[in-house]
N, CA, C and O atoms as a Tripos MOL2 file, in Angstrom:
@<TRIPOS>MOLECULE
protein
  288   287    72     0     0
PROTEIN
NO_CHARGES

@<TRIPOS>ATOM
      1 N         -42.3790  -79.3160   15.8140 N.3       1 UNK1
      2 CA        -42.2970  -79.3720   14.3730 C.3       1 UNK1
      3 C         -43.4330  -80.2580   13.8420 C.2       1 UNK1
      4 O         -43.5660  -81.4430   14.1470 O.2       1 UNK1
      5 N         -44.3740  -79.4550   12.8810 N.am      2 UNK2
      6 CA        -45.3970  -80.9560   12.6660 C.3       2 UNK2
      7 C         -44.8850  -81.1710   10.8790 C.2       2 UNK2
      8 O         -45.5990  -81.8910   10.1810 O.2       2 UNK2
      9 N         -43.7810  -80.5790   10.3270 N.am      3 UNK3
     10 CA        -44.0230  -81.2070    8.9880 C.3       3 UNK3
     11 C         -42.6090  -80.8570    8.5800 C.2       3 UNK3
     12 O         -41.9110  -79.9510    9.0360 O.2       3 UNK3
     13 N         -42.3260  -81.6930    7.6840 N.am      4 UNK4
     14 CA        -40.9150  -81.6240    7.0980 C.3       4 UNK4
     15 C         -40.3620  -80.4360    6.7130 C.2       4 UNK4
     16 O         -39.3830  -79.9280    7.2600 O.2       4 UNK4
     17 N         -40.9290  -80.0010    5.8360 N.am      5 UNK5
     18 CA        -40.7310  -78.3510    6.0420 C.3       5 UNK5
     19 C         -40.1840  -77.7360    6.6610 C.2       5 UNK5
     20 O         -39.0730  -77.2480    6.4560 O.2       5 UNK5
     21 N         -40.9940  -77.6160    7.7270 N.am      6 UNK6
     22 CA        -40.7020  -76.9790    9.0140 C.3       6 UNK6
     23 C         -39.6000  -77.5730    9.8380 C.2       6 UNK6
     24 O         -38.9930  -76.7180   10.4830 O.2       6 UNK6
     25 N         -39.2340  -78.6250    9.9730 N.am      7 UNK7
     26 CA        -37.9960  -78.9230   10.5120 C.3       7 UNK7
     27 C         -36.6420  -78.5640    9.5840 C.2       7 UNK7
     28 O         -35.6520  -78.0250   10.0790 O.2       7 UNK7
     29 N         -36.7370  -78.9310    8.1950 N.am      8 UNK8
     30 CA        -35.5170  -78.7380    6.9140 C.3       8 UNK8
     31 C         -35.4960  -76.9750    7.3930 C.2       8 UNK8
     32 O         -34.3750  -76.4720    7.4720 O.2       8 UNK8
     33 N         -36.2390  -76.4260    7.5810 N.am      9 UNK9
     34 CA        -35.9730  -74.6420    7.7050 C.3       9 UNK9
     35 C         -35.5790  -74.6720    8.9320 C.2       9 UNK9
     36 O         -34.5980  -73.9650    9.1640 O.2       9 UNK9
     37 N         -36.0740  -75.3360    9.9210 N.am     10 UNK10
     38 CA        -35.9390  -74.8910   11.5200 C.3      10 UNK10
     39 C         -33.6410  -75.3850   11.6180 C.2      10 UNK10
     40 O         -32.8290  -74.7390   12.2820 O.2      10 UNK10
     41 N         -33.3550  -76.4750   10.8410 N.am     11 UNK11
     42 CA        -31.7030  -76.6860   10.8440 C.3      11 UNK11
     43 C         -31.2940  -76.2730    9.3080 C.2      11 UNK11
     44 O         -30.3230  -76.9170    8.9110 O.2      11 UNK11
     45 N         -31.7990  -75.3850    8.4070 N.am     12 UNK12
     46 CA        -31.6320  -75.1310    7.2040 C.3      12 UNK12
     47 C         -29.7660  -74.4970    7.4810 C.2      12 UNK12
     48 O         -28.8130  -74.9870    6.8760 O.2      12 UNK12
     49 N         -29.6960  -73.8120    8.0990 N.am     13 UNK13
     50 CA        -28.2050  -73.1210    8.3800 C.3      13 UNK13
     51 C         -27.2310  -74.2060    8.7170 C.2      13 UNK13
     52 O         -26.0910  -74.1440    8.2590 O.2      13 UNK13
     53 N         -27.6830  -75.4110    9.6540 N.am     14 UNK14
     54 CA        -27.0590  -76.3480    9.9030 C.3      14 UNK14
     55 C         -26.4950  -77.1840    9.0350 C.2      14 UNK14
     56 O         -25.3590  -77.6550    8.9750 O.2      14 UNK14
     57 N         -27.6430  -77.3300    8.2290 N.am     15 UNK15
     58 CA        -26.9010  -78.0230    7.1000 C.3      15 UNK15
     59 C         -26.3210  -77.7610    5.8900 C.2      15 UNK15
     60 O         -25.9330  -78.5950    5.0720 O.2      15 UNK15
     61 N         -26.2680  -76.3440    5.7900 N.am     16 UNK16
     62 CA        -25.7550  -75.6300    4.9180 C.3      16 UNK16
     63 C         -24.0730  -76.0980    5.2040 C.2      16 UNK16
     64 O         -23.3900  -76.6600    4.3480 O.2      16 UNK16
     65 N         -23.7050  -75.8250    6.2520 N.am     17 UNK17
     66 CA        -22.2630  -75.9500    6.5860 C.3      17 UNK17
     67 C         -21.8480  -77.0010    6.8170 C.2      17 UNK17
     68 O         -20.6190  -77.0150    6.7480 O.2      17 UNK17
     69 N         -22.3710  -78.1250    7.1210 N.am     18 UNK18
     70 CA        -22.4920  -79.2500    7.0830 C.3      18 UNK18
     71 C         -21.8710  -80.1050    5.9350 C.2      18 UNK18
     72 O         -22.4820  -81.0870    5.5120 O.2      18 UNK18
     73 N         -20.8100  -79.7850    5.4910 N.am     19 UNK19
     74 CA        -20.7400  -80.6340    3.9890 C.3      19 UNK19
     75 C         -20.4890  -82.5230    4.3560 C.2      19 UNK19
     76 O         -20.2750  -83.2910    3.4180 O.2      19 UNK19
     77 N         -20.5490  -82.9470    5.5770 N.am     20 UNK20
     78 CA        -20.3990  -84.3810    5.3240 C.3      20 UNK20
     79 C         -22.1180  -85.2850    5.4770 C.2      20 UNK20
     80 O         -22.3240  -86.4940    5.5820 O.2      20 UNK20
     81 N         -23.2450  -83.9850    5.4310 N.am     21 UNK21
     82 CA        -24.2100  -84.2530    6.0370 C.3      21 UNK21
     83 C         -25.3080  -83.9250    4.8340 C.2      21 UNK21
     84 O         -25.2800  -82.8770    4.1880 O.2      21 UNK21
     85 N         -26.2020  -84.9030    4.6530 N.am     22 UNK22
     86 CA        -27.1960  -84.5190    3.7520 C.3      22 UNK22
     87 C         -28.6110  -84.9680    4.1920 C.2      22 UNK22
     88 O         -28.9260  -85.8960    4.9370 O.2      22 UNK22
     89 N         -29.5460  -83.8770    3.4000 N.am     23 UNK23
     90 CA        -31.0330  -85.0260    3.9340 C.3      23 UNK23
     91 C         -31.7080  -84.8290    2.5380 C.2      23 UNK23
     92 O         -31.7430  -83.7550    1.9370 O.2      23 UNK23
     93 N         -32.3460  -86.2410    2.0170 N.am     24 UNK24
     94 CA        -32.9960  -86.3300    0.7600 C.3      24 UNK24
     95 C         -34.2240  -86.6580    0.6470 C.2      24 UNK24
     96 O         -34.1870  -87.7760    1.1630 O.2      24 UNK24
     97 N         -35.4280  -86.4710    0.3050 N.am     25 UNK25
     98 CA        -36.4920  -86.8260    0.1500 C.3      25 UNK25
     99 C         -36.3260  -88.3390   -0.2180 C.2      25 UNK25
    100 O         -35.1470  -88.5570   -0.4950 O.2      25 UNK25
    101 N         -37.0510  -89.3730   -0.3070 N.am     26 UNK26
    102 CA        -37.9200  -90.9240   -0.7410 C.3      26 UNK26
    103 C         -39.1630  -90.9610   -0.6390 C.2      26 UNK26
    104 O         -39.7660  -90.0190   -0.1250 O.2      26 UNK26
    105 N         -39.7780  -92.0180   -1.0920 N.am     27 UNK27
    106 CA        -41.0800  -92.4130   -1.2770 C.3      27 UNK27
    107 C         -41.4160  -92.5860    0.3570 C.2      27 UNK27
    108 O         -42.5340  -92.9830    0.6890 O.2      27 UNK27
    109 N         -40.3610  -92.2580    1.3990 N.am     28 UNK28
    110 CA        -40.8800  -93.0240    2.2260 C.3      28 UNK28
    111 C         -40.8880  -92.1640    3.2640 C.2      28 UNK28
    112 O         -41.1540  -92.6920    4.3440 O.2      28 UNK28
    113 N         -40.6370  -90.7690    3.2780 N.am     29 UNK29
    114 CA        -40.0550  -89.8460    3.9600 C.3      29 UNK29
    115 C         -38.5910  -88.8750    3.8020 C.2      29 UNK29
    116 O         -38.4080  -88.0060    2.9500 O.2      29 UNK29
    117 N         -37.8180  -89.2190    4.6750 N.am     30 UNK30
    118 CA        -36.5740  -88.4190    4.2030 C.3      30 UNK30
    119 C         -35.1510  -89.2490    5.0430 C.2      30 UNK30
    120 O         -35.1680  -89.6600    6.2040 O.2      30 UNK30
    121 N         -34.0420  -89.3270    4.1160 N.am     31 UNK31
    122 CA        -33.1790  -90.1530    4.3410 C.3      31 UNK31
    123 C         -32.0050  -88.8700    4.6610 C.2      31 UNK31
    124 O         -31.6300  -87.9650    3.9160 O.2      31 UNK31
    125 N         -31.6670  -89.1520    5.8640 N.am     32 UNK32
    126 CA        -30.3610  -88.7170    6.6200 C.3      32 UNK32
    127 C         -28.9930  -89.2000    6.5110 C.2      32 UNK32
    128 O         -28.3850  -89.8720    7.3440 O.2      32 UNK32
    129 N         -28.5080  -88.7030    5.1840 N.am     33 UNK33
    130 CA        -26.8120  -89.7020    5.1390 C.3      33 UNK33
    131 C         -25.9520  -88.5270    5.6920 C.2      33 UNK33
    132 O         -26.1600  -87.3170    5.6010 O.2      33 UNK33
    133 N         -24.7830  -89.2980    6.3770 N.am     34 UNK34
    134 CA        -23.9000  -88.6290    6.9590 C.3      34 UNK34
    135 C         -22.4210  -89.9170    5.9430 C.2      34 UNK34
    136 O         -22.3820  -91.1040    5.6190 O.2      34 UNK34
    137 N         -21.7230  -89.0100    5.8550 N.am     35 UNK35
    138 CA        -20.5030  -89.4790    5.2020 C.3      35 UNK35
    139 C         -19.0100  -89.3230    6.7020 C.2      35 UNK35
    140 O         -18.3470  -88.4830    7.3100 O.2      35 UNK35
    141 N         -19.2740  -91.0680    6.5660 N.am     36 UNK36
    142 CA        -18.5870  -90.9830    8.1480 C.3      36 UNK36
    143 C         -16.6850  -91.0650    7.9290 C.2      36 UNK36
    144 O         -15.9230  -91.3240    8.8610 O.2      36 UNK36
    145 N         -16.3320  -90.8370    6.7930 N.am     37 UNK37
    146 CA        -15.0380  -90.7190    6.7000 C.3      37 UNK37
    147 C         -14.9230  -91.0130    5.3150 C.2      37 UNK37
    148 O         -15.8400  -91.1040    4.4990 O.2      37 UNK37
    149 N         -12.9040  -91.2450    5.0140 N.am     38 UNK38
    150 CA        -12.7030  -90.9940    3.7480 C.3      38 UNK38
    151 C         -12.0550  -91.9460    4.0460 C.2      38 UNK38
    152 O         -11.2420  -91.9580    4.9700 O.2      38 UNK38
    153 N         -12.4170  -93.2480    3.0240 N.am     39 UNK39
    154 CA        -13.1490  -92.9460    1.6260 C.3      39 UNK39
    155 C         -15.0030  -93.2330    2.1620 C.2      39 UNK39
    156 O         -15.3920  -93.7020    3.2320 O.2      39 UNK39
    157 N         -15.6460  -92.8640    1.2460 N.am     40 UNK40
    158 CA        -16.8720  -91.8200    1.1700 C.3      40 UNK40
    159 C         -17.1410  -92.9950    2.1780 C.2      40 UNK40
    160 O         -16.3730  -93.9270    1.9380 O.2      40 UNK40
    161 N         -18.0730  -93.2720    3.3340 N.am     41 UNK41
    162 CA        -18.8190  -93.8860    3.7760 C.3      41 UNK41
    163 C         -19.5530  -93.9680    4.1950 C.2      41 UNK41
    164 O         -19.4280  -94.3240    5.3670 O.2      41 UNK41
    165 N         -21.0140  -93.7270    3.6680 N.am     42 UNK42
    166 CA        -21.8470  -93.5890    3.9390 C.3      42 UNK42
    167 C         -22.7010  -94.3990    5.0840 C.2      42 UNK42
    168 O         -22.5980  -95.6250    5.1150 O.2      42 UNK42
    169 N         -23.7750  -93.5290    6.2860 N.am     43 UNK43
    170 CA        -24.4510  -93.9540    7.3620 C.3      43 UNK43
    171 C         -25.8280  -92.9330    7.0100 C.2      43 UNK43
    172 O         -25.8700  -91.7030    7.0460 O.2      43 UNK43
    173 N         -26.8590  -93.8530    6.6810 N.am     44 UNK44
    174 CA        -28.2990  -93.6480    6.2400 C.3      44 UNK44
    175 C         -29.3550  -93.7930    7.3960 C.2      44 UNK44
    176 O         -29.2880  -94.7600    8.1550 O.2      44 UNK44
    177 N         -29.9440  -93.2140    7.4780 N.am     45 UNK45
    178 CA        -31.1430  -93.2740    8.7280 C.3      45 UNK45
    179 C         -32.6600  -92.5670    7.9140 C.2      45 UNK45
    180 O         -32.9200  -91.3850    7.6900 O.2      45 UNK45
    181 N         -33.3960  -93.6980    7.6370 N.am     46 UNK46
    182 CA        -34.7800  -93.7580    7.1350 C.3      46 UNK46
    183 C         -35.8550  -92.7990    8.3900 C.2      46 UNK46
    184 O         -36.3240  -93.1310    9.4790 O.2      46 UNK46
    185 N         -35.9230  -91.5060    7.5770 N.am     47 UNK47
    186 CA        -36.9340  -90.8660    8.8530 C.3      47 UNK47
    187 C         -38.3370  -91.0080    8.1310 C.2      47 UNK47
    188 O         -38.3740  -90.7250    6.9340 O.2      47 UNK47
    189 N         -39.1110  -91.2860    8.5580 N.am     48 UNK48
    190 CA        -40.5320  -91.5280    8.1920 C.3      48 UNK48
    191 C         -41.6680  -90.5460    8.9560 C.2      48 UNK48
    192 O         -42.8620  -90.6530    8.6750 O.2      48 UNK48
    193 N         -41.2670  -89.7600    9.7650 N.am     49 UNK49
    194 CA        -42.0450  -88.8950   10.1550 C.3      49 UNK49
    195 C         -40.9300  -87.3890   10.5660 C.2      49 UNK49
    196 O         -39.7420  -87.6740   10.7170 O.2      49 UNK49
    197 N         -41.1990  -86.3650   10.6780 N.am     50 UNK50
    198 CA        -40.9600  -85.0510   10.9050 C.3      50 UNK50
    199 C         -40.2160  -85.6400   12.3550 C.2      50 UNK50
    200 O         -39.0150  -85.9080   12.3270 O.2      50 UNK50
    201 N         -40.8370  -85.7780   13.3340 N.am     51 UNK51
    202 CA        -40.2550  -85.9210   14.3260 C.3      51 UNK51
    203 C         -38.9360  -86.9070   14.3650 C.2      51 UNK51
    204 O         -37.9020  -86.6950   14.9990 O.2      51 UNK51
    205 N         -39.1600  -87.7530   13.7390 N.am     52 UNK52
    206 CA        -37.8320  -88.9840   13.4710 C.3      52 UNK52
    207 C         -36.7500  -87.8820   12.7770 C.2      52 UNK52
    208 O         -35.6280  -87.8260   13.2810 O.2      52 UNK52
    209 N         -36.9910  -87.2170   11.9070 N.am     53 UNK53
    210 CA        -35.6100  -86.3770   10.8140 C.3      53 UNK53
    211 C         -35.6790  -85.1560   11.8150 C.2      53 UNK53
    212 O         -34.7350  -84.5500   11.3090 O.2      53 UNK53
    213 N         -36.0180  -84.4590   12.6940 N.am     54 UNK54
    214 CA        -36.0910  -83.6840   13.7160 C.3      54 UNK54
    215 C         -34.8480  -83.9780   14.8690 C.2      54 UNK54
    216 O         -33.8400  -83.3760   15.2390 O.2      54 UNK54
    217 N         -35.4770  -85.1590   15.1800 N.am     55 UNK55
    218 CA        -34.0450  -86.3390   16.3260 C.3      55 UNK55
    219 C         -32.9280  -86.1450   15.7260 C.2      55 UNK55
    220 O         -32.0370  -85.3240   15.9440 O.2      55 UNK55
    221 N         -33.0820  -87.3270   14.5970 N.am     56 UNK56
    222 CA        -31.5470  -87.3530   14.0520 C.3      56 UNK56
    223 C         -30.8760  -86.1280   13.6830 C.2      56 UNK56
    224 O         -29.6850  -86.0950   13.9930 O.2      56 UNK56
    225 N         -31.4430  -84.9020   12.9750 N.am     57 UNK57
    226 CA        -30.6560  -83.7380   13.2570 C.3      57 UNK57
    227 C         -30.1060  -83.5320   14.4980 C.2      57 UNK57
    228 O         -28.9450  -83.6120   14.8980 O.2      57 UNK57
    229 N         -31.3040  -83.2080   15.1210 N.am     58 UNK58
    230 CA        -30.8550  -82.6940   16.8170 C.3      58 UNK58
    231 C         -29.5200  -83.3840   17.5150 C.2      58 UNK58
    232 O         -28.7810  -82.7520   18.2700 O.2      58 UNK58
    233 N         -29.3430  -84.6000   17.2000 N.am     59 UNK59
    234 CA        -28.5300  -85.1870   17.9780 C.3      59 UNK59
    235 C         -27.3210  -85.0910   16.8530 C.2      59 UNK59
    236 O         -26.3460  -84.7880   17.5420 O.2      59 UNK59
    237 N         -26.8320  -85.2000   15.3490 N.am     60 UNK60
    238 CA        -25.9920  -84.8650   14.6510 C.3      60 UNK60
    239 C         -25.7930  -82.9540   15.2460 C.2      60 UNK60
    240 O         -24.6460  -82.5600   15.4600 O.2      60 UNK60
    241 N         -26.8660  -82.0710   15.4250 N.am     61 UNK61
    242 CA        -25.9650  -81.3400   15.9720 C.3      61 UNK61
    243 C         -25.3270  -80.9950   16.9780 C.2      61 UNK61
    244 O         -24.4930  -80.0960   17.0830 O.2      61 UNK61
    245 N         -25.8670  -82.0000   18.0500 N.am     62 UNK62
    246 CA        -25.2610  -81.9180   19.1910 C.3      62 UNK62
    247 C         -23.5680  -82.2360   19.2780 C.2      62 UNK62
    248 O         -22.6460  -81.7220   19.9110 O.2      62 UNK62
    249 N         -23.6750  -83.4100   18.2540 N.am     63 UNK63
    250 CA        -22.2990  -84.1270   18.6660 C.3      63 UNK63
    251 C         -21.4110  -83.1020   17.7060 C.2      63 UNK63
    252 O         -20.2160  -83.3160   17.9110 O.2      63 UNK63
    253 N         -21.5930  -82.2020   16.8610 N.am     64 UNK64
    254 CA        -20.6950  -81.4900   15.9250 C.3      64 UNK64
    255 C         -20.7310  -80.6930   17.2860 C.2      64 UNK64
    256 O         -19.9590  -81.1530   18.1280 O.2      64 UNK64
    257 N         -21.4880  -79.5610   17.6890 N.am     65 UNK65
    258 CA        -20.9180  -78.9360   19.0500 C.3      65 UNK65
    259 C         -19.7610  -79.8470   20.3640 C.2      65 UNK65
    260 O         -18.8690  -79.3800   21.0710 O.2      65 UNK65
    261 N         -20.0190  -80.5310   20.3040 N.am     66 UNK66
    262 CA        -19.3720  -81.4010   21.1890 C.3      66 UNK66
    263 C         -17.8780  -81.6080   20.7150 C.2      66 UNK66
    264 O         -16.8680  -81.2900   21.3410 O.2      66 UNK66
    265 N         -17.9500  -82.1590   19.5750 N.am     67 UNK67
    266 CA        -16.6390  -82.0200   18.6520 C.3      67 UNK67
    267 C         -15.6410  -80.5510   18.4250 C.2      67 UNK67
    268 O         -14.4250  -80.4040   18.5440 O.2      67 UNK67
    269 N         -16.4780  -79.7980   18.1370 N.am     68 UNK68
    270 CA        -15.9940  -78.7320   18.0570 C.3      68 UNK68
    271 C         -15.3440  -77.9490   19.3990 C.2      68 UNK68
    272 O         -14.3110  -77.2970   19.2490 O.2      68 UNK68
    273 N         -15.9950  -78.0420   20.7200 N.am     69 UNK69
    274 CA        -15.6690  -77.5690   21.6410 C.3      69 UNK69
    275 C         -14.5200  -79.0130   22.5800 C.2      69 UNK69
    276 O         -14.0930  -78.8580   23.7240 O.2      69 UNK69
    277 N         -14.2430  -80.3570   21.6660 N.am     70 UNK70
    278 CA        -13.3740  -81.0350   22.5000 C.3      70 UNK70
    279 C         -14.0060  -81.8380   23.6900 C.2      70 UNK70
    280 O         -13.3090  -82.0430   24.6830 O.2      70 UNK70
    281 N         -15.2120  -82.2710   23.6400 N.am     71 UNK71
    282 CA        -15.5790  -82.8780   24.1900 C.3      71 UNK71
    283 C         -16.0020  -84.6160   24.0090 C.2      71 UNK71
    284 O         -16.7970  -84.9210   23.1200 O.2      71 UNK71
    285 N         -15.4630  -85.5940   24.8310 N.am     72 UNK72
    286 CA        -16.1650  -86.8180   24.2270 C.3      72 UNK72
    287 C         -17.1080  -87.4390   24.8530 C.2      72 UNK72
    288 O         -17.6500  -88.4180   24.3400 O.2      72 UNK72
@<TRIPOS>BOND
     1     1     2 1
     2     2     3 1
     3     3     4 2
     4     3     5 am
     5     5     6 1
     6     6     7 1
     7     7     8 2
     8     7     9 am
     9     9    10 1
    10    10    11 1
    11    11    12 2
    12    11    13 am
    13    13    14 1
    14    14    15 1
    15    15    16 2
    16    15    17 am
    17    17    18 1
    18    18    19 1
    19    19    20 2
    20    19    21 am
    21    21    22 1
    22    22    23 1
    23    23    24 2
    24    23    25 am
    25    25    26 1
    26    26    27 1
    27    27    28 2
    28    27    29 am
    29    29    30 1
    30    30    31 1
    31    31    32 2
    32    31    33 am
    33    33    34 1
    34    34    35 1
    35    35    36 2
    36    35    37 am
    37    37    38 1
    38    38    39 1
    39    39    40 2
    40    39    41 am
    41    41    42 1
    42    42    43 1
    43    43    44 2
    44    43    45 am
    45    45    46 1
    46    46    47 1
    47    47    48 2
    48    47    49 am
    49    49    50 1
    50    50    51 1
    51    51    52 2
    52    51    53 am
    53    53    54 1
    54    54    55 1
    55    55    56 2
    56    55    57 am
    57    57    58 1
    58    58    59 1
    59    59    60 2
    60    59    61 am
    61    61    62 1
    62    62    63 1
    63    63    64 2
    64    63    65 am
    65    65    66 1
    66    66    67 1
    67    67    68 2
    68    67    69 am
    69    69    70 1
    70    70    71 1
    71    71    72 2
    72    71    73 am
    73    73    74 1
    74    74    75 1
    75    75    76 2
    76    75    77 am
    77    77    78 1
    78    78    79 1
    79    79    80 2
    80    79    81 am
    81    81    82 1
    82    82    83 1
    83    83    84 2
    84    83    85 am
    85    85    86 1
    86    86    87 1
    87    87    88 2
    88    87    89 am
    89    89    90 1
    90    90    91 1
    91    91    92 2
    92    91    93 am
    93    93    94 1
    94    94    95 1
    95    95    96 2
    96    95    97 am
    97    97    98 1
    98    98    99 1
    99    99   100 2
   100    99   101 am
   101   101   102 1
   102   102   103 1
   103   103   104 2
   104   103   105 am
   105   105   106 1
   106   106   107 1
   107   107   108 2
   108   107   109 am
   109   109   110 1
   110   110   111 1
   111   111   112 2
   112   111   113 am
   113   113   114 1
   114   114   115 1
   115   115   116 2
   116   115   117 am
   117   117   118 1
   118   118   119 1
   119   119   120 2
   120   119   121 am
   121   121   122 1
   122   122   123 1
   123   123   124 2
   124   123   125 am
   125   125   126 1
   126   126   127 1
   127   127   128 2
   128   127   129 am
   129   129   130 1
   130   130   131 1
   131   131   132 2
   132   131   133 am
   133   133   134 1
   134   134   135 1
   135   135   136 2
   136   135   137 am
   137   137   138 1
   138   138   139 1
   139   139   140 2
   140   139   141 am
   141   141   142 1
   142   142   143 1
   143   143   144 2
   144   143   145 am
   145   145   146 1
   146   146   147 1
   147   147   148 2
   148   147   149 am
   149   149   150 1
   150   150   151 1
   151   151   152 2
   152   151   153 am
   153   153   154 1
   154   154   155 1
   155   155   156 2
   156   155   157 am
   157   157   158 1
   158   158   159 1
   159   159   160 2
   160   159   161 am
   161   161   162 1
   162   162   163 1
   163   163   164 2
   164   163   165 am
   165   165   166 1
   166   166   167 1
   167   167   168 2
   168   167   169 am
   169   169   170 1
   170   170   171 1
   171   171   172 2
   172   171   173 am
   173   173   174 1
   174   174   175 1
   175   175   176 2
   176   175   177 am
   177   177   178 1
   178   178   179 1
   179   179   180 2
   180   179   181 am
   181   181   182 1
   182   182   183 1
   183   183   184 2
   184   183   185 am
   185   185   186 1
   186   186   187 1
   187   187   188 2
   188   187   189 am
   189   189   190 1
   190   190   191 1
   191   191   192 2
   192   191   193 am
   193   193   194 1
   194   194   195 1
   195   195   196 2
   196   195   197 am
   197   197   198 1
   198   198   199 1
   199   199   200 2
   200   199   201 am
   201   201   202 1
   202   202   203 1
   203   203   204 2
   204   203   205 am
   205   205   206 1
   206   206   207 1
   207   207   208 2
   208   207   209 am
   209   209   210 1
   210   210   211 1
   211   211   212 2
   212   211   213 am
   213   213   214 1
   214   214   215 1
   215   215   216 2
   216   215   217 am
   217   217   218 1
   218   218   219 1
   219   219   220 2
   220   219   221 am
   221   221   222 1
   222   222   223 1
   223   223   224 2
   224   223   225 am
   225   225   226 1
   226   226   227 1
   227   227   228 2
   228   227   229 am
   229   229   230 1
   230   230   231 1
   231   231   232 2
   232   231   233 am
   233   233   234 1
   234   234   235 1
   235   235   236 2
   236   235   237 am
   237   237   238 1
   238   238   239 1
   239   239   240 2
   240   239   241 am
   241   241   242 1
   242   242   243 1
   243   243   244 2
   244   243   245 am
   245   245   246 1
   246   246   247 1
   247   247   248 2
   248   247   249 am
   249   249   250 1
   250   250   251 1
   251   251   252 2
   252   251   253 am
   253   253   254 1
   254   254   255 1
   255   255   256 2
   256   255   257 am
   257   257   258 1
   258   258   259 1
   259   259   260 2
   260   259   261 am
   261   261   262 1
   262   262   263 1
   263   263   264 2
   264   263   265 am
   265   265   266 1
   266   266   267 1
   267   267   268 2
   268   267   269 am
   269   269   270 1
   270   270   271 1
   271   271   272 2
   272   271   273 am
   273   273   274 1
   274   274   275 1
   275   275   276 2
   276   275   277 am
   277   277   278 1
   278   278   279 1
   279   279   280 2
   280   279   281 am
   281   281   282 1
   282   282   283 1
   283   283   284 2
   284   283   285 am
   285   285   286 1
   286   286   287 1
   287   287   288 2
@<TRIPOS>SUBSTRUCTURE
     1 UNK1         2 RESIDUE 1 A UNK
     2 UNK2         6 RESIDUE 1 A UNK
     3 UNK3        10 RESIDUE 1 A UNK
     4 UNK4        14 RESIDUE 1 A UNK
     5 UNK5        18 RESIDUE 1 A UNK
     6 UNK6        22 RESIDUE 1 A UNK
     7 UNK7        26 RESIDUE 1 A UNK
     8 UNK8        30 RESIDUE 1 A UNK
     9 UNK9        34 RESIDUE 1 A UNK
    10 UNK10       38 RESIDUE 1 A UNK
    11 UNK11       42 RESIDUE 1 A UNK
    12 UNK12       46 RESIDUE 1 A UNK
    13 UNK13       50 RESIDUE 1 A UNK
    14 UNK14       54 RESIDUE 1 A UNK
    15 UNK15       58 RESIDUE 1 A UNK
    16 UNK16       62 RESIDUE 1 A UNK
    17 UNK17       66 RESIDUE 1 A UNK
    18 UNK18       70 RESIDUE 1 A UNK
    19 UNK19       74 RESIDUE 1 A UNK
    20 UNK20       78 RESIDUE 1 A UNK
    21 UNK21       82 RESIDUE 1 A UNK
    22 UNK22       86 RESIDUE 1 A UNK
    23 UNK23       90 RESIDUE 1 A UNK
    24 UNK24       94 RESIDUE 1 A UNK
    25 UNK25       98 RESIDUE 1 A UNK
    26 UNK26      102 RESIDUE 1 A UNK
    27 UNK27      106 RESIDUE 1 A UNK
    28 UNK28      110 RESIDUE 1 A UNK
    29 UNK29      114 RESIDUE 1 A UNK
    30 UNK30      118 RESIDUE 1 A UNK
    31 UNK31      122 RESIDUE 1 A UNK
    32 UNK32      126 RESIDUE 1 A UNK
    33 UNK33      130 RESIDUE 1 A UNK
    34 UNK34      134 RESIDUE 1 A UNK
    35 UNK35      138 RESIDUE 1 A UNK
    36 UNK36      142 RESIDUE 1 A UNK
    37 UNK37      146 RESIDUE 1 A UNK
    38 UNK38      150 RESIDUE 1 A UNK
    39 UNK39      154 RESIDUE 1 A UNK
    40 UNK40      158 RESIDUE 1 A UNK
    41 UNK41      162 RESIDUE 1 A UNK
    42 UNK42      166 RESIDUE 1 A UNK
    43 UNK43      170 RESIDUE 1 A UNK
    44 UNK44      174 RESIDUE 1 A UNK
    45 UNK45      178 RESIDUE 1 A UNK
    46 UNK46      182 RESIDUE 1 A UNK
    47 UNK47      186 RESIDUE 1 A UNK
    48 UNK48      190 RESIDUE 1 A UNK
    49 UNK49      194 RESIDUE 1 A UNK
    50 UNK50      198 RESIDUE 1 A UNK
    51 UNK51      202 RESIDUE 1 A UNK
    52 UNK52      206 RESIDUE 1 A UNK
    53 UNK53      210 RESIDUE 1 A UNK
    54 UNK54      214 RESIDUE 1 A UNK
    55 UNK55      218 RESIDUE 1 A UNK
    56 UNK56      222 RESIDUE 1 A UNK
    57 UNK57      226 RESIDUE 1 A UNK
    58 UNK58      230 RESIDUE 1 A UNK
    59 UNK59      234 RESIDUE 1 A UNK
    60 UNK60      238 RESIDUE 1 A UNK
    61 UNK61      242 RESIDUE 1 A UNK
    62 UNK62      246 RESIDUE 1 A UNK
    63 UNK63      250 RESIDUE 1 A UNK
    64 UNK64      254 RESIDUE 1 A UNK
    65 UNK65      258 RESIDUE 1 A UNK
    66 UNK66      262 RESIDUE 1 A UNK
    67 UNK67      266 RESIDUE 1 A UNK
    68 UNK68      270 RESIDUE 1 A UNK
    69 UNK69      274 RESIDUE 1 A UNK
    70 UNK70      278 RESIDUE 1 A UNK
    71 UNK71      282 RESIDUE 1 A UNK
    72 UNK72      286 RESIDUE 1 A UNK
């Protein structure tokens, strides 16, 4: 992946379904909040390069597969 773009399209489906999961543009790159329970609680991860917001997807979708199939 060399550009934001290209990673937001490459998990675009992912995060469509995703409703506890968001990614937002900043001045500084792109911020990864995940809403880790109720009530709202938010967990933020500052990606500053393509490859950094690339990871943190990759590994948020790993652990939703993992979850889903009952695994810890």
């Amino acid at each position: 992946m060399r550009t934001f773009e290209e990673v937001l399209t490459h998990f675009h489906s992912f995060l469509e379904s995703a409703t506890y999961l968001d990614v937002v543009p900043c001045r500084w790159g792109y911020v990864r909040l995940f809403n880790e329970g109720d009530p709202i609680n938010f967990n933020a991860i500052l990606c500053r390069t393509p490859q950094e917001l690339y990871t943190a997807l990759t590994n948020d979708l790993e652990t939703e597969i993992q979850v889903s199939l009952g695994i810890d």
